[in-house]
KOLDOVEX-256938 format. One record per residue: residue number from 1; residue in one letter; x, y, z of N, C-alpha, C in turn. Coordinates in nm, 4 decimals, m for minus. Layout:
<rec NUM, A, <X, Y, Z>, <X, Y, Z>, <X, Y, Z>>
...
***
This chain:
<rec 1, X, <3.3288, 5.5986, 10.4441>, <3.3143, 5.7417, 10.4218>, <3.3666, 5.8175, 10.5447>>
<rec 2, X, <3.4356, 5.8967, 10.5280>, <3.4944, 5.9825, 10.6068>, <3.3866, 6.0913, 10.6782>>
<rec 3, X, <3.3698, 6.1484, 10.8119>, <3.2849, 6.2004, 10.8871>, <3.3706, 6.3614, 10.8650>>
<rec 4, X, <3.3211, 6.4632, 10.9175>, <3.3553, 6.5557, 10.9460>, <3.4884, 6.5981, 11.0239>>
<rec 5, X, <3.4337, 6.5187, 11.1289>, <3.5198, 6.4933, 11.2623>, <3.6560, 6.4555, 11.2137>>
<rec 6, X, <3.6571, 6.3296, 11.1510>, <3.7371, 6.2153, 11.1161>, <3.8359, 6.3366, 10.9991>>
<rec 7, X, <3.7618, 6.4112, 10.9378>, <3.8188, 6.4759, 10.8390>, <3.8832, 6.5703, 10.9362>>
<rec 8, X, <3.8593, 6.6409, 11.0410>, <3.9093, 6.7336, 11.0941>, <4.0693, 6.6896, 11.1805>>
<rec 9, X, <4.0741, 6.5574, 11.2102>, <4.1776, 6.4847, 11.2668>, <4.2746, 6.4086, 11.1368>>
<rec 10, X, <4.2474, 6.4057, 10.9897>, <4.3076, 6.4237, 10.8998>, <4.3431, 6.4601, 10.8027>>
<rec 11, X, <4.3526, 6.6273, 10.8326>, <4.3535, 6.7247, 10.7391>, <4.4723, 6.7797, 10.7127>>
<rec 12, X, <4.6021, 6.7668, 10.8021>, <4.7302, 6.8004, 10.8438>, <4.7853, 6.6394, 10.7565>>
<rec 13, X, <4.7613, 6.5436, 10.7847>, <4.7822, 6.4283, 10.6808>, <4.7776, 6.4436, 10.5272>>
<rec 14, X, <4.6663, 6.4622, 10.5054>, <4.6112, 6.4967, 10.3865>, <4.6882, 6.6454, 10.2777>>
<rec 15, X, <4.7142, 6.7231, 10.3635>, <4.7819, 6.8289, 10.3161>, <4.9463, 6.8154, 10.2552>>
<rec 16, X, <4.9606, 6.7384, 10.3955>, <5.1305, 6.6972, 10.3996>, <5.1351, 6.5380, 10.2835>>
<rec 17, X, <4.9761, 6.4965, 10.1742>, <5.0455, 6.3876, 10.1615>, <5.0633, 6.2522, 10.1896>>
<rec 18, X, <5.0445, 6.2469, 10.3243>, <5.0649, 6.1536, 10.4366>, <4.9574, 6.0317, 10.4092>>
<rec 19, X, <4.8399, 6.0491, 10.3372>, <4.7860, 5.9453, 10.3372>, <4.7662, 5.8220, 10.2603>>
<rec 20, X, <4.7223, 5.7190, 10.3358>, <4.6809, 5.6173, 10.2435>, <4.6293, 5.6561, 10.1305>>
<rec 21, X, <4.6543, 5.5479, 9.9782>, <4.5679, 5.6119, 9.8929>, <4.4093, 5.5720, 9.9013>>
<rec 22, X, <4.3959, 5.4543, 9.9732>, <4.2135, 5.4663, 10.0117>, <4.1678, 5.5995, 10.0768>>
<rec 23, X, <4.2384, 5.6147, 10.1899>, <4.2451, 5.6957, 10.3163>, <4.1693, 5.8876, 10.2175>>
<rec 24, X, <4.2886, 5.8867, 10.1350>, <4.2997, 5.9836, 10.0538>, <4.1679, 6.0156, 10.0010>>
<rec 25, X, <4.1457, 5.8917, 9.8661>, <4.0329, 5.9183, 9.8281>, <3.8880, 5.9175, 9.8833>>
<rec 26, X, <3.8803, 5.8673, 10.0525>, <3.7631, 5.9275, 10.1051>, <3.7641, 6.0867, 10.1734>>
<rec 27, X, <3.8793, 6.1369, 10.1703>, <3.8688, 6.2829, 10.2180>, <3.7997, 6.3228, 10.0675>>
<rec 28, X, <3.9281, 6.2989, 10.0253>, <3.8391, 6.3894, 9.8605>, <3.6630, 6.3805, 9.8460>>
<rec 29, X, <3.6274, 6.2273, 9.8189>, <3.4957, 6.2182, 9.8559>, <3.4144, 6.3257, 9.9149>>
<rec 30, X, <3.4635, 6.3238, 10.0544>, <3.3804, 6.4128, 10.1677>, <3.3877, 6.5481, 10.1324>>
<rec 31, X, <3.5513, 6.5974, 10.0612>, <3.5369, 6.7125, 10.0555>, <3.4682, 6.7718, 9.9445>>
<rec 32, X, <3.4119, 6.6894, 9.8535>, <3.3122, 6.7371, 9.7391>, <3.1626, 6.7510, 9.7445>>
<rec 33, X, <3.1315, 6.7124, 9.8825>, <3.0306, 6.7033, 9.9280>, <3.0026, 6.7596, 10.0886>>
<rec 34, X, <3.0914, 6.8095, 10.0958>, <3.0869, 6.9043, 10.2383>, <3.1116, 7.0139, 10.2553>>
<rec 35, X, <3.0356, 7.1489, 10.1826>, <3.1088, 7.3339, 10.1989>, <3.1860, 7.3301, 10.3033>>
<rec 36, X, <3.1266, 7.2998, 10.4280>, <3.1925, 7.3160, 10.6014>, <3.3615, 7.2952, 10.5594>>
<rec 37, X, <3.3434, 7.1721, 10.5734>, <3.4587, 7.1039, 10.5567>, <3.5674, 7.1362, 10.4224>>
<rec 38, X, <3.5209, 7.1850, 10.3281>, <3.6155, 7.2584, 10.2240>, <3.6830, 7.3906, 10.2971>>
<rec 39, X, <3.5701, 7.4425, 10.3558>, <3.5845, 7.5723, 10.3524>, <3.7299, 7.5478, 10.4960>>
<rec 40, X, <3.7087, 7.4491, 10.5852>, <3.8195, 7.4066, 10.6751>, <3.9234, 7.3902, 10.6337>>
<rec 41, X, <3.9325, 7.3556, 10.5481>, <4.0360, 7.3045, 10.4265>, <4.0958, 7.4299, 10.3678>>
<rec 42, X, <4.0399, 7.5252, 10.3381>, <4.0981, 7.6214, 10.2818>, <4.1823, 7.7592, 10.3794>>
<rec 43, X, <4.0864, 7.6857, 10.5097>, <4.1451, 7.7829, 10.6345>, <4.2665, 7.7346, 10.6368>>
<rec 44, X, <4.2942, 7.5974, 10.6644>, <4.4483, 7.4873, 10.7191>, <4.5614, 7.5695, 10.5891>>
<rec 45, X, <4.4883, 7.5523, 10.4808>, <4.5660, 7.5644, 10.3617>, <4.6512, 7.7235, 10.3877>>
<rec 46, X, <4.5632, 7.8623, 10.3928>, <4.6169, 7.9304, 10.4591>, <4.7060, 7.9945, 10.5286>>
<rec 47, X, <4.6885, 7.8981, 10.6911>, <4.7534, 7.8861, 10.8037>, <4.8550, 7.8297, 10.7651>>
<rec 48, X, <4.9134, 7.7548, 10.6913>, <5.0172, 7.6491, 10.6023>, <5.0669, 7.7779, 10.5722>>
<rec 49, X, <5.0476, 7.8325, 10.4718>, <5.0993, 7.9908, 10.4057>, <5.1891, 8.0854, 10.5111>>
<rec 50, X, <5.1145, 8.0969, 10.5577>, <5.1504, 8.2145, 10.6606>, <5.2055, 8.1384, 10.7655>>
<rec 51, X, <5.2016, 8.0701, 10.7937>, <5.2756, 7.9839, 10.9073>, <5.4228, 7.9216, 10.8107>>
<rec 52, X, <5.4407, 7.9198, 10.6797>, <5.5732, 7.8900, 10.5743>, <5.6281, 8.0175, 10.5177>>
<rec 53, X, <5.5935, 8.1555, 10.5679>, <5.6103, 8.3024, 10.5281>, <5.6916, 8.3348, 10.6126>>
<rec 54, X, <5.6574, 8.3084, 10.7591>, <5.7624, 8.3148, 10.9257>, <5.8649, 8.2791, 10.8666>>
<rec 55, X, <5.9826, 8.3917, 10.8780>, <6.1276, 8.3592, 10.9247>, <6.1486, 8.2618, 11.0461>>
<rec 56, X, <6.2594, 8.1682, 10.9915>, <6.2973, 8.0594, 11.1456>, <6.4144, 8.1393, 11.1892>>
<rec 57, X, <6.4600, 8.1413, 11.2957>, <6.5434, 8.1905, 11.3543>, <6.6322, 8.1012, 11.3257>>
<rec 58, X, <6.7403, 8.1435, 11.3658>, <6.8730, 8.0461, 11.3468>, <6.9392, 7.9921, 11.4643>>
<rec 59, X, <6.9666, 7.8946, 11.5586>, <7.0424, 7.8940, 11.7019>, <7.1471, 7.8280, 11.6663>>
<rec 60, X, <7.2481, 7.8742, 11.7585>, <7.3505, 7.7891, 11.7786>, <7.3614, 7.7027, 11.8013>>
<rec 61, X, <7.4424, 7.6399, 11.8105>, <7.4641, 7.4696, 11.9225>, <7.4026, 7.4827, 12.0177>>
<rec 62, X, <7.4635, 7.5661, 12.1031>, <7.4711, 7.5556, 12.2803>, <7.2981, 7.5797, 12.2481>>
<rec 63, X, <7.2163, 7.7074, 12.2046>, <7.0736, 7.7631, 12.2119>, <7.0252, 7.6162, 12.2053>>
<rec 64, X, <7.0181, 7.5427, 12.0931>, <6.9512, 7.4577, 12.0455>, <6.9648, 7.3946, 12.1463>>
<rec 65, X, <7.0944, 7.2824, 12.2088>, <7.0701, 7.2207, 12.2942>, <7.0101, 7.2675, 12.4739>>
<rec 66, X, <7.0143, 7.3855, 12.4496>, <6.9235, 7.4176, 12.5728>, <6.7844, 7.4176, 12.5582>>
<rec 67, X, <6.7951, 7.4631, 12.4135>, <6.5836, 7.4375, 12.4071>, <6.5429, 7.3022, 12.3883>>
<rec 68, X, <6.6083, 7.2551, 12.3766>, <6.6110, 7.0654, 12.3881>, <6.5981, 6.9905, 12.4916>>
<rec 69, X, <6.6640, 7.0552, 12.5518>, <6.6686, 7.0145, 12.7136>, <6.5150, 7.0705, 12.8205>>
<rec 70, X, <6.5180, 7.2120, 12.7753>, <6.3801, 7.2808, 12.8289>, <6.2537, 7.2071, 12.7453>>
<rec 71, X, <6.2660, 7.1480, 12.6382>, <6.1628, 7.0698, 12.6130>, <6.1224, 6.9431, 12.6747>>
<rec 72, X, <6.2636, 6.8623, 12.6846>, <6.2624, 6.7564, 12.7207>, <6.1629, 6.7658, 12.8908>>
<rec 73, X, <6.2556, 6.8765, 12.9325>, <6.1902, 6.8798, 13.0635>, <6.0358, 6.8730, 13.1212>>
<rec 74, X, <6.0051, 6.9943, 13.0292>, <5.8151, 7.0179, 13.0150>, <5.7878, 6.8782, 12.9696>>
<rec 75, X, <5.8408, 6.8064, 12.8646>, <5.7720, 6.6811, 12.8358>, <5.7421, 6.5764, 12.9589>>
<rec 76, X, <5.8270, 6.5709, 12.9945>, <5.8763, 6.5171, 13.1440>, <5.7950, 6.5458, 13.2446>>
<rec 77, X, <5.7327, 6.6542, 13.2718>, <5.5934, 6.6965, 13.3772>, <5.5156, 6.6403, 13.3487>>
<rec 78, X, <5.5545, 6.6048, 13.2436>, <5.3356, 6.5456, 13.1935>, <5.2218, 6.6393, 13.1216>>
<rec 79, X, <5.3532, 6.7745, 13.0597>, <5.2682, 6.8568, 12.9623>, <5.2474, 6.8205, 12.8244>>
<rec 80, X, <5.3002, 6.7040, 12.7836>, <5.2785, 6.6719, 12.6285>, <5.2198, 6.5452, 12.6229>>
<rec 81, X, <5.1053, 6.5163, 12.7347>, <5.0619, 6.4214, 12.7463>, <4.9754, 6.4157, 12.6347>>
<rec 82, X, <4.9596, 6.3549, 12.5171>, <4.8822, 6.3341, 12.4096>, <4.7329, 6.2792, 12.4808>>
<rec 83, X, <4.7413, 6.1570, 12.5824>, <4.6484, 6.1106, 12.6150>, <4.5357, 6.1811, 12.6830>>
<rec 84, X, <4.5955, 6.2625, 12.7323>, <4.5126, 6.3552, 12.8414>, <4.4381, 6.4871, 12.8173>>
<rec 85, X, <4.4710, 6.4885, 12.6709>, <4.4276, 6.6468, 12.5713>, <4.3119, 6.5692, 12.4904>>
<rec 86, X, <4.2154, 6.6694, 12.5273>, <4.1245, 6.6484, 12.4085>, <4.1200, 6.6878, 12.3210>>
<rec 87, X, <4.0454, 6.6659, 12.1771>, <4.0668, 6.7443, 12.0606>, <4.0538, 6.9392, 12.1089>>
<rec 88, X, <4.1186, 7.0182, 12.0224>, <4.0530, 7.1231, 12.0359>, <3.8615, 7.1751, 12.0530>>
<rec 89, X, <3.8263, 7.0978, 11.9354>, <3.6832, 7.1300, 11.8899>, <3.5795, 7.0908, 12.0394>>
<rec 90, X, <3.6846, 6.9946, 12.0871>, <3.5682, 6.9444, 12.2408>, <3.5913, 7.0278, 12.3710>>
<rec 91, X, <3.7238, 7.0483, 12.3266>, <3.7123, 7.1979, 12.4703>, <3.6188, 7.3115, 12.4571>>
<rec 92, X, <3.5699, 7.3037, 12.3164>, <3.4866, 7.4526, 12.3184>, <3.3621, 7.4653, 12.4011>>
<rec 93, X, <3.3231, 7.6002, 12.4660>, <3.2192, 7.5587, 12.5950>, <3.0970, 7.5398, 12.4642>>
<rec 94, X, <3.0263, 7.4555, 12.5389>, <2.8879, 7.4987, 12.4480>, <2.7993, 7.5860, 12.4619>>
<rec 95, X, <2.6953, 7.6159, 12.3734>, <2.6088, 7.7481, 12.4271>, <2.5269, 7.7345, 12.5184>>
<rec 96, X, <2.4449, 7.8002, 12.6174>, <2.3896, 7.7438, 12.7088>, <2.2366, 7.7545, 12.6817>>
<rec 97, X, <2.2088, 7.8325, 12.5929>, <2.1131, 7.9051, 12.5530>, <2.0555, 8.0088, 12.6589>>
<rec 98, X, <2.1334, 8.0801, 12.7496>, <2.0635, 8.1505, 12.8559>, <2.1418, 8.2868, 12.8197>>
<rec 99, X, <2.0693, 8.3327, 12.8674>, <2.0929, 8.5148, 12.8135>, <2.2087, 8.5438, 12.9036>>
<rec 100, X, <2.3291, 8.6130, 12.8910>, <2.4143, 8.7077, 12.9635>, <2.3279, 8.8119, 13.0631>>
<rec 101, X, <2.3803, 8.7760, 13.1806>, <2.3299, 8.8891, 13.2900>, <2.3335, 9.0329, 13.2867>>
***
């Protein structure tokens, strides 16, 4: 059975398709039995929309291969370190329960 969590790290899979058909039928599972998690589902779904509504720009050769290169580069610092990023949901601060000063 698929967790929340687990659903939240394959929901971009699931949308696009991408999954196993076991894989598959435990999102479905979860999502018939989880509001939270539907209702996540319907946010992604959305953001899909409006994020496929954006005009792409068009570049040239030369543009393209310069933003290729400026990517490559940042990759190259050690900014697309996959390993070193935590999920979004764990950066969030938690509450502290103490009142604002």
């Amino acid at each position: 059975m698929v967790t929340c969590r687990e659903l939240v790290e394959l929901v971009t899979d699931y949308l696009d398709g991408a999954l196993p058909p076991d894989r598959h039928a435990e999102v479905v599972a979860h999502l018939e039995e989880c509001e939270d998690c539907l209702r996540y589902l319907a946010q992604m779904q959305a953001t899909q929309r409006v994020v496929a509504a954006v005009p792409t720009a068009t570049l040239t050769p030369e543009q393209r291969t310069d933003a290729v290169e400026v990517f490559r580069a940042w990759c190259a610092a050690g900014h697309a370190s996959v390993e070193r990023r935590r999920p979004w949901w764990r950066r969030l601060r938690r509450p502290t329960g103490r009142m604002p000063s």
